[in-house]
C-alpha positions in Angstrom: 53.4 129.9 129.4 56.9 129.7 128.4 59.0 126.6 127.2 59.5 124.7 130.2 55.3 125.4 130.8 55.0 124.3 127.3 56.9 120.8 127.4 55.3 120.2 130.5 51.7 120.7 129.7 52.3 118.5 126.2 53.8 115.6 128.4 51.0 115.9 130.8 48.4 115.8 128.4 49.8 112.8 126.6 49.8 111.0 129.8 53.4 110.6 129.7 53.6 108.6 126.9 56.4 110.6 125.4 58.7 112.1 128.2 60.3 115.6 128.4 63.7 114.9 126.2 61.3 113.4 123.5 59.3 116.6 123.3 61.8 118.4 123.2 63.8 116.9 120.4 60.6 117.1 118.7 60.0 120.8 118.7 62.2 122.0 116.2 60.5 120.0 113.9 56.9 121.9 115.1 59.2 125.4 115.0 60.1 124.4 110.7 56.5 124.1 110.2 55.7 127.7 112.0 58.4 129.1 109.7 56.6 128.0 106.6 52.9 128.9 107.5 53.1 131.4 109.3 52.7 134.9 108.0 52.7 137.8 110.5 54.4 141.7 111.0 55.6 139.8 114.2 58.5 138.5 111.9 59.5 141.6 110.2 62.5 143.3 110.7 64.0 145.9 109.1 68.0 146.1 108.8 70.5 148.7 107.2 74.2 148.6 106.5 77.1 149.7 104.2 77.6 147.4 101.5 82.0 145.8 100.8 81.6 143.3 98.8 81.9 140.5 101.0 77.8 140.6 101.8 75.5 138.3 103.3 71.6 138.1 104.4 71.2 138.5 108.2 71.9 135.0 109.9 68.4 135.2 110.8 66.9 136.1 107.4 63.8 133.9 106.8 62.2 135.5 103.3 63.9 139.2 102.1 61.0 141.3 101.6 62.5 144.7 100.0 65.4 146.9 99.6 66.1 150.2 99.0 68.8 152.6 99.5 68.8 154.7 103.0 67.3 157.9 102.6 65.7 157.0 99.5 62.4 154.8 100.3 61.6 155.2 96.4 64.7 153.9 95.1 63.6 150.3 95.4 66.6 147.9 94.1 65.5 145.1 91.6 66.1 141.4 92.2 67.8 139.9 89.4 69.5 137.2 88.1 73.5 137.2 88.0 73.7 136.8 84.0 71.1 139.6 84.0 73.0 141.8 86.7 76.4 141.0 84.8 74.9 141.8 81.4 73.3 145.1 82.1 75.5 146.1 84.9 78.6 144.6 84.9 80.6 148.0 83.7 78.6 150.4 85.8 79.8 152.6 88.5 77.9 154.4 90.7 74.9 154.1 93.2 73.4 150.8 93.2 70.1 149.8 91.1 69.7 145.9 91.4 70.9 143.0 93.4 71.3 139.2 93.4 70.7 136.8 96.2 72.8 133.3 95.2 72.4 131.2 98.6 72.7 133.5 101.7 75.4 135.6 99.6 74.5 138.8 98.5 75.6 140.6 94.9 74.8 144.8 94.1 75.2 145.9 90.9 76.9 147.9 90.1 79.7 146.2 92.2 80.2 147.2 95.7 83.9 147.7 97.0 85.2 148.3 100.3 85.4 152.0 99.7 81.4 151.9 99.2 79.6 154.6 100.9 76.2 154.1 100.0 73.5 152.6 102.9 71.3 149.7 101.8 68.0 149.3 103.6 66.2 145.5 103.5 63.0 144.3 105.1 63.1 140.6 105.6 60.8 137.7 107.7 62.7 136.8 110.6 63.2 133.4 111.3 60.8 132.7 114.4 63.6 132.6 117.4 63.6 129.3 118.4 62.7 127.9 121.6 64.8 126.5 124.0 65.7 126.0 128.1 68.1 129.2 127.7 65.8 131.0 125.1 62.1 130.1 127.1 59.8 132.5 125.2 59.3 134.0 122.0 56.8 136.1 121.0 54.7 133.3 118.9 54.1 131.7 122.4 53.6 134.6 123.9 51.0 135.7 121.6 49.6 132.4 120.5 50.5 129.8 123.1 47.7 127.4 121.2 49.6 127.2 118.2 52.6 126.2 120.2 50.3 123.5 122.3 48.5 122.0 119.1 51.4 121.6 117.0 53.6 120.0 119.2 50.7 117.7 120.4 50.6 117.0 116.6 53.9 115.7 116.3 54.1 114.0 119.4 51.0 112.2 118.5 53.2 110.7 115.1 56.0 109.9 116.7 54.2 107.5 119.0 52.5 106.5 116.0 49.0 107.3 117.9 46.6 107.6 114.8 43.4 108.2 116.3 44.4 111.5 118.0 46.2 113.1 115.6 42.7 114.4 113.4 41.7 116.1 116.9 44.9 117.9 117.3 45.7 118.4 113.8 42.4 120.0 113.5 42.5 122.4 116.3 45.7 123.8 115.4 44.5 124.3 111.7 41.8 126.5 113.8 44.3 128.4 116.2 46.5 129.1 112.7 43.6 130.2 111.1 42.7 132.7 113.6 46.2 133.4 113.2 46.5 134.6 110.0 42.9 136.3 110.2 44.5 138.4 113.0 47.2 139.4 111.2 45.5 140.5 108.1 43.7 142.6 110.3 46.7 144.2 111.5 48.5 144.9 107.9 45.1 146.0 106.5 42.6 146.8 108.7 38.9 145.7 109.6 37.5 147.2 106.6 37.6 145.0 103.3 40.0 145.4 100.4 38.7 147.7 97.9 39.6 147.3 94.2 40.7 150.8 93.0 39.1 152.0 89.4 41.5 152.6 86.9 40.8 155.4 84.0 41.9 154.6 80.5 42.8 157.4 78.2 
């Protein structure tokens, strides 16, 4: 299935009561719900660069994860706030220890400058690529084409203000996103359960 399968399938199962334009105005709305609930590897990306000064997240930067400095996957760099960063690294020189997201812009301390030559590495949750009839497939629909189906049958249901279906639909794509996030537990952690590790105190 891909977009134009999707549409076509929601408008068929509705029995036209919502046509092709109105489905498909009404999936980014669907899509800003995926990008809240949804939790899986599929969205993680991983991103390096040389920081000037005049640094932003990627346009496509969901939820930063981590950063680090290239070549040193120990040399993690704390979040802080700007008074914090200014107060207790405002006069430093030298690699970079800390940084500060303030909307999409991002601020290293100590400052970065255009003759920078230090690599940052991040690790953010993409924004699910949205779909579209010149971008027909994404790997959510590919993977989960339920999740898709449901939640656009959800919203559909609302807009034609069609009460008594939306509890069936609602409820099966509570389901498909449950199974969802199962699976992807399963791939970060494994089948075997979490085990609490025993700590020794001196």
């Amino acid at each position: 299935m891909d977009f134009n399968g999707l549409i076509a399938q929601v408008v068929d199962t509705l029995g036209s009561q919502v046509t092709t334009a109105q489905a498909t105005a009404l999936l980014p709305f669907v899509e800003a719900r995926f990008n809240r609930i949804i939790d899986s590897p599929e969205r993680e990306i991983e991103y390096s660069w040389t920081p000037d000064g005049t640094d932003t997240l990627p346009s496509d930067c969901w939820r930063l994860r981590d950063m680090w400095l290239a070549g040193s996957p120990d040399s993690t760099l704390r979040a802080v706030s700007p008074d914090m960063g200014r107060t207790l690294y405002g006069t430093d020189t030298g690699n970079f220890v800390a940084y500060t997201v303030t909307g999409r812009t991002l601020y290293f301390w100590p400052a970065a400058t255009s003759t920078n030559t230090a690599v940052v590495h991040i690790r953010y949750q993409q924004t699910i690529p949205a779909l579209s009839a010149t971008n027909v497939n994404n790997w959510l629909l590919t993977s989960y084409p339920d999740v898709y189906y449901y939640g656009l049958l959800v919203q559909c249901e609302a807009y034609i203000v069609n009460d008594e279906r939306i509890p069936l639909w609602k409820s099966a794509l509570e389901e498909a996103v449950g199974e969802l996030i199962a699976e992807t537990r399963r791939l970060r952690y494994g089948a075997s359960p979490l085990v609490r590790r025993a700590t020794v105190s001196a």
